[in-house]
N, C-alpha and C positions, 0 to 999 in steps of 0.2 A: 346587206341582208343575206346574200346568197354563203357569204363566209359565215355569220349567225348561224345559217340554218345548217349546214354542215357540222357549225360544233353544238348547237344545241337542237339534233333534230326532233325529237319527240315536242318540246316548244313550238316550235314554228309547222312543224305538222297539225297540232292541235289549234296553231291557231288560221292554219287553212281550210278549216272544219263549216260545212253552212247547216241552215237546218230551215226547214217551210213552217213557217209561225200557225198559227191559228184563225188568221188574216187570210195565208193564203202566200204571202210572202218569204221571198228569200233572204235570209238576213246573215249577216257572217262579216266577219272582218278581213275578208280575203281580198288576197291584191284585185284578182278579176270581179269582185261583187264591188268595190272600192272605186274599182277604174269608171267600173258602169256610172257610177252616181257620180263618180268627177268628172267625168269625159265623155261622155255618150252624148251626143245633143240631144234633147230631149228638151220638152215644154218646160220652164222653169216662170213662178210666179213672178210676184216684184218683189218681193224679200229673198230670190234667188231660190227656195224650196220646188222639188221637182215635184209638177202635177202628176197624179197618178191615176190609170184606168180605174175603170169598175171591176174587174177583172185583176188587178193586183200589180199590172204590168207599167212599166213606163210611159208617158206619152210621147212616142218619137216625132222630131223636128221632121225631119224627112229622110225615104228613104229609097233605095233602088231595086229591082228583083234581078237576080244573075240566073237565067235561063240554065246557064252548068250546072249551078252548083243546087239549084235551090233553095239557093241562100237571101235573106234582101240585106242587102250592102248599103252601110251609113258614110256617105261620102264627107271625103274633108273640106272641112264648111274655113269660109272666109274669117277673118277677127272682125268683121261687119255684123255677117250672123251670129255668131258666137254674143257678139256685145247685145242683139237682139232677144237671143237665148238666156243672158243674163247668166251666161258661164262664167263665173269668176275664180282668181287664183283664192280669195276669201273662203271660199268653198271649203278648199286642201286645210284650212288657219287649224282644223283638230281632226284632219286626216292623215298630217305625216310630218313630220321632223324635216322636211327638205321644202316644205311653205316658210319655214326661218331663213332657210337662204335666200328665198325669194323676198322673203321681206328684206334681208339686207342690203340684196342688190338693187329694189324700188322704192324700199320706206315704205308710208304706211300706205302709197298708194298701191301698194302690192295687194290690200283687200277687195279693191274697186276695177282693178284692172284685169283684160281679157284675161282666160286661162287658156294659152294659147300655146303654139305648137314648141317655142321656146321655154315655157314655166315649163310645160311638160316634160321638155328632156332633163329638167333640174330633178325634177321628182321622180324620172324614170322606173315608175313602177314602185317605191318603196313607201307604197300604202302599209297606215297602221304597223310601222316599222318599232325594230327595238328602241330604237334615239330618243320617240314619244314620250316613252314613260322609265326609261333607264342613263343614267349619266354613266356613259362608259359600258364598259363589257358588263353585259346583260347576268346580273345575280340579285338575290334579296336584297344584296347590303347598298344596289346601285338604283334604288326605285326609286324616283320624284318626278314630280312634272315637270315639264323640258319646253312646251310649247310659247310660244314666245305671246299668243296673243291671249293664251290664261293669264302670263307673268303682267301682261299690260292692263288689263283690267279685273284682273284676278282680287289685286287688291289685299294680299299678304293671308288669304285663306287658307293656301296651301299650310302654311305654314301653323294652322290650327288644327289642321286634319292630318290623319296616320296617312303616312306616303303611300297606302294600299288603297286609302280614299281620292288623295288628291289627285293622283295619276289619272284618277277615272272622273273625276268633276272637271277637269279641265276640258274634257269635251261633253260630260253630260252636265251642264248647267242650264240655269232658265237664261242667260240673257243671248242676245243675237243682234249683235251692232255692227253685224261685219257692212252689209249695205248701208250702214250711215258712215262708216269711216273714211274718210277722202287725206287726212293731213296730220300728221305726227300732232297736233295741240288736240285734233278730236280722240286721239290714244288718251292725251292726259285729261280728256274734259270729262268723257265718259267714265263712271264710276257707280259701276251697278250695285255695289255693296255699300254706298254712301251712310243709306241708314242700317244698316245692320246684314246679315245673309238668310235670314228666317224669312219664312213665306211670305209673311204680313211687308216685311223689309224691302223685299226682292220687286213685289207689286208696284207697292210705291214709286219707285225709283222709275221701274220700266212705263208705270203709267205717266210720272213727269217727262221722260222720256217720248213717249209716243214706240217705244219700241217693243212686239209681242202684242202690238195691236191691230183690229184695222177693223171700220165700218161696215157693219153687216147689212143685209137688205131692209133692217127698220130704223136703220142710221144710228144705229146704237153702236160703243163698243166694244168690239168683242172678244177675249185675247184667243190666241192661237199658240202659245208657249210651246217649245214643243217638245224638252224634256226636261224641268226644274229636278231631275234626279237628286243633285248632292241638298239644295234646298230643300226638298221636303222629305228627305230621309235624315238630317239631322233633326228633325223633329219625331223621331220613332225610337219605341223603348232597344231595338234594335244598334242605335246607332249611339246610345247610351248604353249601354252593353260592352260596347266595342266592337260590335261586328262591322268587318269591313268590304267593300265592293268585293275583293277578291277573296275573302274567305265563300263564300256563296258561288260568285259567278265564274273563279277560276280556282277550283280544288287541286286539293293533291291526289294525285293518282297515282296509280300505279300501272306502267306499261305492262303487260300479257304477255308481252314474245323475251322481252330480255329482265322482267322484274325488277326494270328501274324506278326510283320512286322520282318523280316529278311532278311541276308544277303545270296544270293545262293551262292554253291561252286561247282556249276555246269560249272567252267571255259571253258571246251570245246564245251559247247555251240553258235553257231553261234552268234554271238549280229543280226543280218539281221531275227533270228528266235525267237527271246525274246523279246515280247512286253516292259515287263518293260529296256531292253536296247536301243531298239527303241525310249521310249518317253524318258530316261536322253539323245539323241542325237537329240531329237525335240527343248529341252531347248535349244540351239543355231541355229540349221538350220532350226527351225522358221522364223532366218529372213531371209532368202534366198526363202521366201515366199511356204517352204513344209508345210501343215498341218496335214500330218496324218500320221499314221504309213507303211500306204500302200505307201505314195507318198515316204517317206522317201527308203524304200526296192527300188524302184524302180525308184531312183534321184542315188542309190548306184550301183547296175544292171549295171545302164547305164555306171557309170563313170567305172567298172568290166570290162564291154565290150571293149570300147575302148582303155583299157590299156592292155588287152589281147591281141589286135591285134598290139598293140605296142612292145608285148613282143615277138610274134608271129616274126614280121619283125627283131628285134634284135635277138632272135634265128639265123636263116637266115643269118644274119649277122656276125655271130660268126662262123657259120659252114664254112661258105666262105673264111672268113678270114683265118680258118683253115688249110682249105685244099688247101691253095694257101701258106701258109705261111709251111705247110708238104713240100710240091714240091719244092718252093725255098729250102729248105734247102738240101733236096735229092740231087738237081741239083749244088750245090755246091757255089752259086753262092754270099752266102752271107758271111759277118766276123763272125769272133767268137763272140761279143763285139754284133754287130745289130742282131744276133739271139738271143743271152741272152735277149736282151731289147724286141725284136720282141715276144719273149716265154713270159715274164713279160706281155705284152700288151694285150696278149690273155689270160694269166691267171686269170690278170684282169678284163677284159671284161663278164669272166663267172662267177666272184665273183660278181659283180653287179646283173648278171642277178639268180644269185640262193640266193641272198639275198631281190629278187623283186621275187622269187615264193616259197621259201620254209616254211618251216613249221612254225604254224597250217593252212596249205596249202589248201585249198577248193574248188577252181576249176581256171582255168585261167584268171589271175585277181584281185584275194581275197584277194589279198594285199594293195589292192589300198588304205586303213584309214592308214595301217599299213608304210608306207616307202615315202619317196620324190618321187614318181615315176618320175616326170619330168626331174630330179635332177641326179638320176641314170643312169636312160636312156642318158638321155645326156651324164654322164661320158662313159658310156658304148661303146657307138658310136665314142669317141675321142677316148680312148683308139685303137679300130680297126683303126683309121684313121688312128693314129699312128704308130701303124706298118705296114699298107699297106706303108708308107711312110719308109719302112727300108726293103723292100723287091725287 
């Protein structure tokens, strides 16, 4: 990386770039924002995802206060704690190009095993590196996805989508098997695209699976997906279009000091706060008669808002569902056969709706380029019909 970024610096500048979401959060592809989420001990659930304060912050395992410096110091924890912490090298699988070696030198037990002071020196720091999404020295002509555990369950999508898509569905996709993978036959068992890669497709699979799920407090359940990004953006007139990840989230720019034209890799960038993504989304919604970059922010706001309040009432909807569909079953009142369906239908329902807000999540709404919302929501709401009708 450090030879990278000497010959392509304005690249690798822009993609040391962070920005405070709307959340409240720090987000950015930066080795130090990178390192934190791979390496900090911090509270991790059982699918390995880091609990987060109310407050925006990490929740740290434990830590020290150094009376000098002011500082409080996260000392180095055991592979006992760590295996506690449910730190795993699985973690790094669509963090960096140097989780391949790790995979070569353990197999697939490299997803399940500690991420410990050894994986670490393999990876040494080359978070969200060029290797990820370039075969060889970093240019347009060398973009595909590189990571070895899209290739293993990827499933031959890449090869359906523009190399400016695939690069980035390799880590923003719905499924998350790295905690069930123990043995090179669960690499070949597991196949999340079995029935097809469309939303409806991706459910299925992941609910025969048990994976993107887990029982809520009225024993229902309930997914947790936590970014079906490349899944429910090929279902948008967007991606039928041909717009791709990085036309939007990594423009062409133009440097200020030496007027060179490059490509940013400043991906976590809002496109609503990047002038040059703003006008590549003017060259079409020009004719929809926006002229300007301000009208443009604020033609997107609006459409924001009211799919907020859309998601707002199907919330609402789901909880209702829920806890009418809890009671029937308490009360005894339903068959074995119409609860099973009735549990599907609500599991359903919140697969939709956490694939219409999650991640790169920005406030309610911010999905609206990104997903069919009309599309969703509609399933979304059949689905509850559906089992109000089995209860």
């Amino acid at each position: 990386m450090a030879e990278y970024a000497e010959e392509f610096p304005l690249e690798y500048q822009s993609s040391q770039q962070t920005r405070v979401n709307a959340k409240g959060f720090t987000i950015g592809h930066t080795v130090s924002n990178l390192r934190d989420i791979c390496e900090r001990p911090v509270m991790r659930d059982a699918n390995g995802d880091i609990e987060w304060n109310a407050d925006g912050t990490m929740s740290v395992f434990t830590s020290e206060y150094d009376e000098e410096t002011g500082q409080y110091i996260v000392p180095e924890l055991s592979d006992d704690q760590l295996e506690k912490l449910n730190l795993k090298s699985g973690c790094i699988s669509c963090k960096s190009s140097k989780f391949n070696e790790i995979y070569a030198q353990q197999g697939a037990a490299a997803y399940g095993n500690v991420y410990n002071g050894e994986a670490r020196s393999i990876v040494n720091d080359e978070y969200w590196d060029c290797a990820m999404c370039h075969n060889g020295t970093p240019s347009a002509a060398t973009v595909s996805p590189q990571l070895v555990y899209f290739q293993a369950l990827g499933e031959g999508l890449a090869d359906k989508l523009d190399p400016k898509m695939a690069v980035c569905a390799q880590c923003h996709n719905s499924y998350d098997y790295r905690s069930s993978i123990k043995t090179e036959e669960d690499l070949e068992t597991f196949k999340p695209y079995r029935y097809g890669n469309d939303v409806d497709a991706v459910f299925k699979s992941a609910y025969e699976d048990g994976v993107n799920f887990a029982e809520n407090d009225l024993g229902l359940p309930e997914s947790y997906v936590v970014h079906a990004n490349i899944e429910g953006y090929m279902g948008t007139t967007h991606y039928q279009m041909g717009v791709t990840c990085v036309d939007c989230h990594m423009p062409k720019t133009t440097d200020e000091e030496t007027g060179k034209s490059y490509r940013s890799h400043f991906s976590a960038n809002s496109p609503l706060e990047s002038e040059d993504s703003l006008n590549y989304c003017l060259t079409c919604h020009k004719s929809q008669g926006i002229e300007s970059t301000e009208a443009m922010v604020d033609f997107v706001r609006a459409k924001e808002s009211a799919f907020a309040s859309d998601l707002d009432t199907l919330k609402a909807d789901i909880d209702s569902y829920g806890t009418d569909l809890s009671n029937a079953i308490a009360s005894g009142s339903m068959s074995e056969d119409a609860i099973a369906q009735a549990k599907e239908d609500y599991a359903r329902a919140t697969w939709y709706y956490q694939v219409m807000i999650t991640g790169p999540y920005e406030s309610a709404g911010s999905q609206i380029a990104m997903v069919d919302s009309s599309g969703l929501l509609a399933k979304a709401h059949a689905s509850i019909d559906e089992g109000r009708g089995l209860i």
